[in-house]
MIVO-902872 format. One record per residue (C-alpha): residue in one letter; z, y, x. Coordinates in steps of 0.5 Angstrom, whole numbers, plus 500, padded with zeros to 3 digits. Each point is the difference from the previous one (the first is absolute). Layout:
<pts>
<'a',<Z,Y,X>> ...
</pts>
This chain:
<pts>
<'x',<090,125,138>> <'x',<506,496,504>> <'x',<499,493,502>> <'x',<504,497,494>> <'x',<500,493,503>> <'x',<499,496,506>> <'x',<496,493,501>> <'x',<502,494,504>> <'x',<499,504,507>> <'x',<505,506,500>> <'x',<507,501,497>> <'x',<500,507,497>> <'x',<505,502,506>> <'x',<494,498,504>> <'x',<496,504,496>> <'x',<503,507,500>> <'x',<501,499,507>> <'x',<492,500,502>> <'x',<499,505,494>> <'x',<504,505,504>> <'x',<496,499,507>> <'x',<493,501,495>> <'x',<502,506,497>> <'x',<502,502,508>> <'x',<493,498,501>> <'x',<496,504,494>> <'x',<505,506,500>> <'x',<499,501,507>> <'x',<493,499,500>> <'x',<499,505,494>> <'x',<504,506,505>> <'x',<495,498,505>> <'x',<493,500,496>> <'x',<503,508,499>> <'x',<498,502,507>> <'x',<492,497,499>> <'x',<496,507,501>> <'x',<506,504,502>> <'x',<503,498,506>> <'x',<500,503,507>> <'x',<493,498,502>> <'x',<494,495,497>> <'x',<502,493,505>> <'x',<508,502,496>> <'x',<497,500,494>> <'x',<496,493,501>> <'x',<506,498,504>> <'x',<505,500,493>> <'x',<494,498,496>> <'x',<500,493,503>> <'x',<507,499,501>> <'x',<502,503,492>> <'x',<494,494,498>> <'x',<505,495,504>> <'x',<506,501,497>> <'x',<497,500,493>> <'x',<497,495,502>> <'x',<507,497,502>> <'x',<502,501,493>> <'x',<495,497,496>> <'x',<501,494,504>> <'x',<508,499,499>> <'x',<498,503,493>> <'x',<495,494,497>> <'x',<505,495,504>> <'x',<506,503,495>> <'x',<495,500,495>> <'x',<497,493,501>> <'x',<506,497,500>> <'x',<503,503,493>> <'x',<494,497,497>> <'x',<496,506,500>> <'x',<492,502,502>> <'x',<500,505,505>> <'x',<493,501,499>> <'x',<502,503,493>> <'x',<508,503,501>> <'x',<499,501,507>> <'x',<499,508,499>> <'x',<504,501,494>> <'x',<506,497,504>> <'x',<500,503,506>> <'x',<498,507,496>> <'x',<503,500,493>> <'x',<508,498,501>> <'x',<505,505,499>> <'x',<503,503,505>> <'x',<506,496,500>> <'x',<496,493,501>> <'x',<497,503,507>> <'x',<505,497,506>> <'x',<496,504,504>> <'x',<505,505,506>> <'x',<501,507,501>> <'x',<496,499,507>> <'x',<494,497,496>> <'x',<501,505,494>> <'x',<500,507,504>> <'x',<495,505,499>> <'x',<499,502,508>> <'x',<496,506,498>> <'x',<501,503,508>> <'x',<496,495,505>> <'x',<506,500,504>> <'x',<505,496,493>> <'x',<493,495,499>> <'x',<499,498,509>> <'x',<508,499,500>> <'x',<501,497,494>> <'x',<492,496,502>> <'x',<504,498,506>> <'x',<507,497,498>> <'x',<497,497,494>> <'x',<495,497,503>> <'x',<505,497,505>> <'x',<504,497,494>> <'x',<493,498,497>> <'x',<500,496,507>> <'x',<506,497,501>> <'x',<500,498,492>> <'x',<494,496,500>> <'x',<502,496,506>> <'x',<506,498,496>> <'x',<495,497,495>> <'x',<496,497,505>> <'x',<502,493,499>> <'x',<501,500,493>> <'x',<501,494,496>> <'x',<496,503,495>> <'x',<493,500,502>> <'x',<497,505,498>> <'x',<505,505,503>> <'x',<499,497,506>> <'x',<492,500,501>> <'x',<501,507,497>> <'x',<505,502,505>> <'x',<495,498,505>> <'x',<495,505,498>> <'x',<505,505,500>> <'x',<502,499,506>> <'x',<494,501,503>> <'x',<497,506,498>> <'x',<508,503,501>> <'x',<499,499,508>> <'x',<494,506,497>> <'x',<505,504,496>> <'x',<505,500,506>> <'x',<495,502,506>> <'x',<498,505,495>> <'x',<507,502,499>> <'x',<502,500,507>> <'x',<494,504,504>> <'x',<501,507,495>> <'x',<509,498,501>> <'x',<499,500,507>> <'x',<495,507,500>> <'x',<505,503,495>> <'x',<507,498,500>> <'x',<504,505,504>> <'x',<497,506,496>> <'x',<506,503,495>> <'x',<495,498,495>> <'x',<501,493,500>> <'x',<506,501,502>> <'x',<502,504,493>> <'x',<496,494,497>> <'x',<504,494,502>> <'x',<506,504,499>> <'x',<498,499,492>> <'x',<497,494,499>> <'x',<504,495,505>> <'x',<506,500,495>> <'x',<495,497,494>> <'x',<498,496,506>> <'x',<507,497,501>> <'x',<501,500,493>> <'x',<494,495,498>> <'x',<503,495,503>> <'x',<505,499,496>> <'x',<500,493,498>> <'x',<495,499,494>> <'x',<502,496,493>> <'x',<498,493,500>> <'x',<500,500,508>> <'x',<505,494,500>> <'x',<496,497,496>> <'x',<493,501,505>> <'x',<504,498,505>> <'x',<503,493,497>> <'x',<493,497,498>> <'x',<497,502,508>> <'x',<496,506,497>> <'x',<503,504,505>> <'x',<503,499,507>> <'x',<505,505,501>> <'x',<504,505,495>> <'x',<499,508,500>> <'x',<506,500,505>> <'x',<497,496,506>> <'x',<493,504,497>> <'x',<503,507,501>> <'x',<503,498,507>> <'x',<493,498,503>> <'x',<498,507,497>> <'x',<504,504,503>> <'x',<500,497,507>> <'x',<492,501,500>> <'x',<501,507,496>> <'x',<505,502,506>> <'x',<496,497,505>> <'x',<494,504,498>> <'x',<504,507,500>> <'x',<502,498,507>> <'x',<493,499,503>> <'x',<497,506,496>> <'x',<507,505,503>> <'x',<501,500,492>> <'x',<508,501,499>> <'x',<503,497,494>> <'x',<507,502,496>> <'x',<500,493,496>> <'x',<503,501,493>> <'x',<506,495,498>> <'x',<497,496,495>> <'x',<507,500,496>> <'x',<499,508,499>> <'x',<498,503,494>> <'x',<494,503,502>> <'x',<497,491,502>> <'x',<504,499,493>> <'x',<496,505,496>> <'x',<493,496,502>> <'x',<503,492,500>> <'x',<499,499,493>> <'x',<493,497,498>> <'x',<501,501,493>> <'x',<501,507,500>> <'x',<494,505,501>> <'x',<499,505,505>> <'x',<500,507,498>> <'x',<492,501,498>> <'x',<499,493,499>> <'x',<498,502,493>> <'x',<494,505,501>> <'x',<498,495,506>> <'x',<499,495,496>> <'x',<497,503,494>> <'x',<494,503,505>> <'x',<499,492,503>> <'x',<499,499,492>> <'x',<496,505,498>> <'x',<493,496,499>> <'x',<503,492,498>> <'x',<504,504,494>> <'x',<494,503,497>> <'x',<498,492,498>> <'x',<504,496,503>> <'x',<496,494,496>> <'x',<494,502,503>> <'x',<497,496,506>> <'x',<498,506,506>> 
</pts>
């Protein structure tokens, strides 16, 4: 289920580049969709709802460009690409990946991710490639949502020990899913992306930092060359329970994967 050739437009490096932020984008909105009729009142579950449709849909932009370009049509290997590889071919990062099964896990890791999401997609603003740049426009629009959402419970929430506890846990896989992507060298050559993950993941801290002062939030940030960073920081290695995860989003398509739903 590998994109096994490029066309003119991407080099491979490039590719692998945008499939790692694709399988962000789908991992992360498949963890949300799980809080839709369990969150902690109706306008949340609505709320999740809404913003786990933008980020699939995200994914399925970066996914038909990458499957355009290999001279495949996405209209009929878009759902098997995106659902039916094998856990080794997903770039997705721990961060996207994790359960959250505590509401305060899924609102950290809705914040620091959509922080992230941000500053990527401002990144690709001015791509040589067109298609990623009207795709960011889109993006960034419905992000300044995500955000706002984000923010407003943060600001309610981020002194209680709950949240505390949870970014205690997930800011080192936030740390560590900004290790620079395969390929990135490539990107950043042909202009399809403007800053490496270095320069991504300062602009990240800084606004992450500045959060957590104006919400009296106190951070102990990890060293992004400790172990416990280096445990999430490669994206060809699954997280713990991917396998179960993945089989559940699977569950229908592998019935018949011919089939057309």
């Amino acid at each position: 289920m590998s994109i096994d050739h490029v066309g003119n437009g991407l080099s491979a490096g490039t590719a692998e580049y945008l499939l790692a932020f694709a399988d962000d984008e789908h991992l992360v909105g498949a963890r949300h969709t799980a809080w839709i009729g369990l969150g902690p009142f109706l306008e949340e579950d609505l709320a999740f709802c809404s913003i786990a449709q933008d980020e699939l849909g995200h994914a399925i932009g970066l996914y038909e460009i990458l499957l355009r370009d290999a001279g495949r049509d996405p209209s009929s290997s878009l759902d098997a690409f995106a659902l039916l590889r094998e856990p080794s071919e997903y770039r997705s990062s721990h961060l996207a990946e994790a359960e959250c099964d505590d509401w305060a896990d899924s609102l950290v890791r809705h914040w620091l991710y959509d922080r992230a999401e941000a500053v990527r997609w401002n990144a690709l603003a001015d791509s040589s490639h067109t298609g990623v740049a009207a795709l960011s426009a889109r993006a960034r629009s419905e992000e300044r949502f995500h955000l706002e959402h984000a923010e407003r419970f943060m600001s309610r929430v981020g002194t209680t020990p709950q949240i505390a506890a949870a970014v205690e846990r997930l800011l080192p896989s936030a740390v560590g899913s900004w290790a620079p992507v395969v390929g990135e060298t490539d990107a950043l050559a042909a202009g399809v992306t403007s800053a490496p993950s270095s320069e991504l993941a300062n602009r990240w801290e800084a606004a992450v930092r500045a959060d957590a002062d104006r919400w009296g939030l106190s951070l102990v940030w990890p060293d992004p060359a400790s172990p416990l960073v280096a445990a999430h920081a490669d994206r060809s290695v699954r997280s713990k329970g991917f396998d179960s995860f993945h089989e559940s989003l699977t569950v229908v398509l592998a019935l018949d994967p011919a089939a057309t739903w």
